[in-house]
N, C-alpha and C positions, 0 to 999 in steps of 0.2 A: 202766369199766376199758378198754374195746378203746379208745373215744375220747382217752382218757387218755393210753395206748400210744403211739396215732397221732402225736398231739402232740412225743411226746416225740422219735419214731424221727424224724419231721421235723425237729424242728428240727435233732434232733444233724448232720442231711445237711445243711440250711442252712449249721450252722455251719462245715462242710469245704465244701460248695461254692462259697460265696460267697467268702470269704478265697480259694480256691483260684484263683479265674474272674478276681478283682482283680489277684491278682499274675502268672499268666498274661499278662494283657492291658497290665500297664503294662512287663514284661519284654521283648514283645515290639515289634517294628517298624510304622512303620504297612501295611505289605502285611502284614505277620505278624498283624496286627490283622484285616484282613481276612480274611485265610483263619482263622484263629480264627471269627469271625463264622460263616462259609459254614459250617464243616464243623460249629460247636457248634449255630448256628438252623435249616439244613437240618435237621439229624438231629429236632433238637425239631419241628420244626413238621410235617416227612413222618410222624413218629412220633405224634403226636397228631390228624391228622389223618384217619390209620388205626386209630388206635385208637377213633374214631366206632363203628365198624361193623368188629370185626377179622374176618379171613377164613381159611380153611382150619384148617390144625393150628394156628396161634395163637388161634381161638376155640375150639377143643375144649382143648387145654392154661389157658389162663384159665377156663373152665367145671369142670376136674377140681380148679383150683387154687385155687378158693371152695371147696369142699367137704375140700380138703385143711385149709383155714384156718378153716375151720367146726370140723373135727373137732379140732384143737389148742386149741381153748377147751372144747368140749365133753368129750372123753378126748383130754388130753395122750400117756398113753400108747400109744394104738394110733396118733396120730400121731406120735412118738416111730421107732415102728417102720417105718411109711409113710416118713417123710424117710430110715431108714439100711437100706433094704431096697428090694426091688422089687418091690411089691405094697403099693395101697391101696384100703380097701376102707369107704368115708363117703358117707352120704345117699344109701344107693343107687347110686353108682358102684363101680364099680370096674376098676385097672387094676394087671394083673401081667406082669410082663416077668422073662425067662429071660437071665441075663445084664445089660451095661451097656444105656443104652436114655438119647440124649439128650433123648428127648423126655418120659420120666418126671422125670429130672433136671433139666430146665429147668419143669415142674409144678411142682417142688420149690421152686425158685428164686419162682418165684410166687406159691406160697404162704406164704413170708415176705415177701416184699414186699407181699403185702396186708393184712398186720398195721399197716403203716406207710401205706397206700392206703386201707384200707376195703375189700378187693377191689374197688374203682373201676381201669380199664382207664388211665384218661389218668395217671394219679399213675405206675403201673408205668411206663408209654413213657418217663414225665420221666426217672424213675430209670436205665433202661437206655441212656436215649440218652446222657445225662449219661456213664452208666459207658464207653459205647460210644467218645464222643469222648475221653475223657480219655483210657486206653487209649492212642488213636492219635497224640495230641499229644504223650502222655510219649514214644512214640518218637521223633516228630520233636524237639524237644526233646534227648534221650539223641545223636541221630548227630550232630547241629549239635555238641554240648558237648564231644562224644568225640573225634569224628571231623573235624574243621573242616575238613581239607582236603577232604573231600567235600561236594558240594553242597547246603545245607540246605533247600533245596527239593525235593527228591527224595524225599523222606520225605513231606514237606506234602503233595504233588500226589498221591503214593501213595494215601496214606493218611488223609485229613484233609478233604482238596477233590474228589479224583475221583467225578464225581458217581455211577459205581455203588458206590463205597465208602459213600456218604451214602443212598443208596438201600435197600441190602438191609442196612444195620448200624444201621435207627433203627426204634425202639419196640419192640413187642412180639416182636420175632424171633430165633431162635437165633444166628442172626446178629450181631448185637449183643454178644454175650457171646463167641463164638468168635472172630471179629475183634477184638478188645480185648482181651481177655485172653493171646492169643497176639503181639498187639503189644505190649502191659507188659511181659510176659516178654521177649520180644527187648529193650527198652531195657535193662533191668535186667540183662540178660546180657551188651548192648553193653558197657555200663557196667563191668559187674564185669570183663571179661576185657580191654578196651580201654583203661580209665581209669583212675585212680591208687586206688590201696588204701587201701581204708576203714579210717580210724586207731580207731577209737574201737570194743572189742570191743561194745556194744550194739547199736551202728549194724551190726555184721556180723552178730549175731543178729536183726537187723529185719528185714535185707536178703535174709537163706536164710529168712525166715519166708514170708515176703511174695514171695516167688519159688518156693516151694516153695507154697505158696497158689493162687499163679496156675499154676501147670502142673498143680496137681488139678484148678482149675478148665476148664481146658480144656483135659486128659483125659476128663471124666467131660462134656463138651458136645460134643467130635467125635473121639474117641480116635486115628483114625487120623492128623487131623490132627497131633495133639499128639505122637504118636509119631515124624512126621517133624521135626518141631521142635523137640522138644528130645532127641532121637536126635542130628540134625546141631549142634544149640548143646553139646551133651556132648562129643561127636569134636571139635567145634573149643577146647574148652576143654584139650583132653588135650594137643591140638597149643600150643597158648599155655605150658602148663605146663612142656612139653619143651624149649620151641627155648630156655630159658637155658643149656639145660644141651648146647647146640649139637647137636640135633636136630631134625628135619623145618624143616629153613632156607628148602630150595628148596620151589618150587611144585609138584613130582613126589614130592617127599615128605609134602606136608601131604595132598597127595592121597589116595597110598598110606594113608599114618598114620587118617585119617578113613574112609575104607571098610574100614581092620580092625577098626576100633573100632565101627563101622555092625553090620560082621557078626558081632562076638564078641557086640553088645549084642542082635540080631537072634538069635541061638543060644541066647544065655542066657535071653532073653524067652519064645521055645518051651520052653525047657527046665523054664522057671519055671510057667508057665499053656500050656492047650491054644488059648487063643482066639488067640495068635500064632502058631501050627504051621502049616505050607506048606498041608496040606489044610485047615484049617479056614478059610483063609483064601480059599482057590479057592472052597470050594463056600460061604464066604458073599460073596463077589462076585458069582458064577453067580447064585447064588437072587436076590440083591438086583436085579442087572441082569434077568432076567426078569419080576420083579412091576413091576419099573417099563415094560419094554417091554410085558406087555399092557397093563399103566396107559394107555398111551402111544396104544392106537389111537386114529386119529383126531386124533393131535395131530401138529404136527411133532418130528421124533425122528428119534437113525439107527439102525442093527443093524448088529450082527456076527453074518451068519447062518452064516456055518464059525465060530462060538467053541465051544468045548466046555469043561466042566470039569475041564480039566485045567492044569496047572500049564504047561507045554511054550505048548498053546494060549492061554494069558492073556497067558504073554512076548511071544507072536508079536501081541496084541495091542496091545501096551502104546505103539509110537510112534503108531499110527492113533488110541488113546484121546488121548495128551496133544494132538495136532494137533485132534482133536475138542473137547477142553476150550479151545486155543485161538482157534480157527478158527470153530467152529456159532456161532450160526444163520449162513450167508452173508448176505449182502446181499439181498434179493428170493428168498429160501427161502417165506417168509410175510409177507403184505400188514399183518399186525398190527401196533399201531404199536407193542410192546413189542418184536415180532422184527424191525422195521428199526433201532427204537434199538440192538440188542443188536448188530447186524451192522455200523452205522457205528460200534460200538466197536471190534470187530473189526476193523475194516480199519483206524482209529488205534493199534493194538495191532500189528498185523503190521508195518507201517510200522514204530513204533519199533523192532521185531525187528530189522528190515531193519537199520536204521541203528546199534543197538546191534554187528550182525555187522560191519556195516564195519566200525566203531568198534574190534572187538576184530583185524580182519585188519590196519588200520593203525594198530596201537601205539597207541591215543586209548580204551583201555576206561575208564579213571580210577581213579580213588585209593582206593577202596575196597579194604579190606586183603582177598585173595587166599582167606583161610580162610576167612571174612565170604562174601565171596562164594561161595565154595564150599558152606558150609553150608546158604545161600539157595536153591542152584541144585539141591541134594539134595533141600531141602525141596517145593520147587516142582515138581518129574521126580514125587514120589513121591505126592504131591496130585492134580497133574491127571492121573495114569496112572489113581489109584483112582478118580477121581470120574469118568473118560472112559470106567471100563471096568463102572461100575456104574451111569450115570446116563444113558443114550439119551434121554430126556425132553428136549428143549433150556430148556424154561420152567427146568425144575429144575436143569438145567446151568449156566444164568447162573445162577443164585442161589447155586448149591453156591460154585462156583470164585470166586465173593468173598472167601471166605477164603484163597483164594492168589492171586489177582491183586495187592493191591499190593504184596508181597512181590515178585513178578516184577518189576510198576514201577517199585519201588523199584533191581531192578537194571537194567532200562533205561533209565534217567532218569541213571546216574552218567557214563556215556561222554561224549568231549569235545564230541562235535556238539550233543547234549541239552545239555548247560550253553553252548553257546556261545547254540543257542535261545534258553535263558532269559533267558542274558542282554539279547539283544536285545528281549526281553521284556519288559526291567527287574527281574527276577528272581535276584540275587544274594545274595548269604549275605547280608548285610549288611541287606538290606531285608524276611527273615527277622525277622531277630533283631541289636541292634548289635553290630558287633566288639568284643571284652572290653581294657577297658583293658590296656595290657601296662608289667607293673612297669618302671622306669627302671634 
């Protein structure tokens, strides 16, 4: 029976991936080809080739996640109650968490995927990394379709080719799912608020299904993350829905209009559950940034030794965290060769900064629509503030802030100097993906 299963749960992925992979690759260009390549056999090949031998929380989460899959053949229903609760208790394990918890949720995640694996380690990486590129392609994909006057490589290099995006988003790692699934969602949101209106009432029942899908899915994998992103894709949708009716026109307005709507949805969230309240949210920062900073002796790390838990003290912390999330490790902080890699990121990362700021002092930001951009730049403040102000760890710093770095890239890469680069590069829309016939 389980063999049986396996069979079948394979091939039905077969048969969407393959079809899927064909038409991808004959749509796009041959650089588009390319980067297809890099970003879909990077992720497979980094992803299986840790999957050998997995390490830290991704071999204790595959080890809870046999026993999770054990116990669904053996009593359906106390695994029943393990997948919709937070407490599982099989072959001797067990694991209860008080509250959301993504690292029971992604157990979970693994535990159905080894119905279709065998709980074999390389079958799950295929699966995720598969899930992880697509994800990032349908965005690139969505801005090129939607967006054409912005450069459709901006997306690709984000998202798709940057080698820490293909690094901490293949195989077995949370990563993988929180990256992708909040890239889907961004296309899907491009799409619905920027693109032409879906004619066909099924197709709009697919589209709120499968969008309302992916922002559970990545709620319940990094909540905070998900809160800023589809916090900011909500305010910017309110803003789309107004300005027919000749409101929030200007850029001072769409501004205004999205941090009232940030904050009424921010109010109502407290008012709704305690886990979004000012203090609950201070002292789970404090605690989190604590166990990580004793974690931390002996590794490279920074402190905020004036923070206190208090609300007051975390604001006054908040520019030094984000410059943390973008800045750590320097250059020669650590002889290791992950933190000099991590640090000539860095300095290619400031750099654009650099060039993006000119970019926007001399009228050359680019064509990306205004609210688009706004939503991003919300999203991205409210990420690396929380991850800089709870994660002193630098190891854990780079890995966290993958899930918003190419969201960031994504807007430094649209400014005129960036596309002029590219171009000299040989990297234009067009070598993307070809330009769409235009009716006569």
């Amino acid at each position: 029976m389980k063999i049986a299963l396996a069979i079948l749960l394979n091939a039905a992925f077969l048969a969407w991936v393959l079809p899927w992979v064909r038409r991808q690759w004959q749509q796009a260009a041959p650089l588009g080809r390319a980067a297809f390549a890099v970003g879909l056999g990077g992720r497979l090949a980094l992803g299986l080739w840790a999957a050998r031998h997995l390490l830290y929380d991704a071999h204790i989460m595959s080890l809870y996640s046999r026993q999770l899959t054990a116990q669904l053949w053996a009593d359906p229903a106390a695994a029943w109650q393990a997948l919709v609760g937070n407490e599982m208790h099989a072959g001797g394990y067990h694991m209860i968490f008080h509250g959301l918890s993504n690292t029971f949720f992604f157990t979970k995640i693994l535990g159905l995927l080894n119905l279709a694996s065998l709980s074999t380690d390389w079958p799950n990486s295929v699966y995720l990394s598969v899930f992880s590129f697509a994800g990032c392609w349908q965005l690139a994909r969505a801005v090129a379709r939607t967006l054409p006057q912005t450069p459709a490589w901006a997306p690709i290099l984000a998202f798709v080719v940057w080698p820490t995006a293909i690094l901490w988003t293949s195989g077995v790692t949370k990563e993988s799912v929180v990256v992708s699934s909040g890239a889907w969602l961004l296309a899907m949101a491009v799409q619905l608020i920027y693109g032409p209106a879906v004619r066909s009432k099924w197709q709009r029942v697919g589209q709120g299904a499968a969008m309302l899908a992916l922002a559970l899915l990545h709620f319940n994998m990094r909540y905070f993350f998900a809160v800023a992103l589809i916090g900011a894709l909500v305010a910017l949708g309110v803003v789309r829905l107004l300005q027919p009716l000749g409101w929030a026109r200007s850029r001072w307005a769409q501004a205004v209009l999205m941090l009232a709507v940030l904050s009424g949805g921010a109010w109502l969230a407290a008012e709704v559950s305690v886990a979004f309240r000012l203090n609950k949210f201070v002292n789970q920062v404090s605690r989190i940034y604590t166990q990580d900073l004793e974690a931390s002796a002996g590794k490279p790390h920074f402190e905020y030794p004036d923070m206190q838990p208090t609300l007051e003290s975390i604001v006054r912390h908040v520019p030094q965290a984000i410059a943390n999330v973008i800045t750590r490790p320097w250059l020669g902080e650590s002889g290791e060769l992950r933190y000099v890699a991590a640090g000539l990121e860095n300095l290619v990362l400031l750099l654009l900064l650099a060039v993006a700021l000119l970019a926007v002092w001399r009228g050359k930001a680019g064509r990306l629509p205004f609210g688009l951009v706004l939503a991003l730049l919300i999203q991205c403040a409210v990420v690396a503030a929380l991850i800089g102000l709870s994660t002193p760890n630098l190891g854990s710093l780079h890995r966290y802030r993958s899930g918003m770095l190419p969201y960031l890239l994504l807007l430094l890469l649209q400014n005129g100097y960036a596309v002029a680069a590219m171009r000299r590069l040989g990297l234009r829309n067009e070598t993307a993906w070809p330009p769409r016939a235009v009716a006569p």
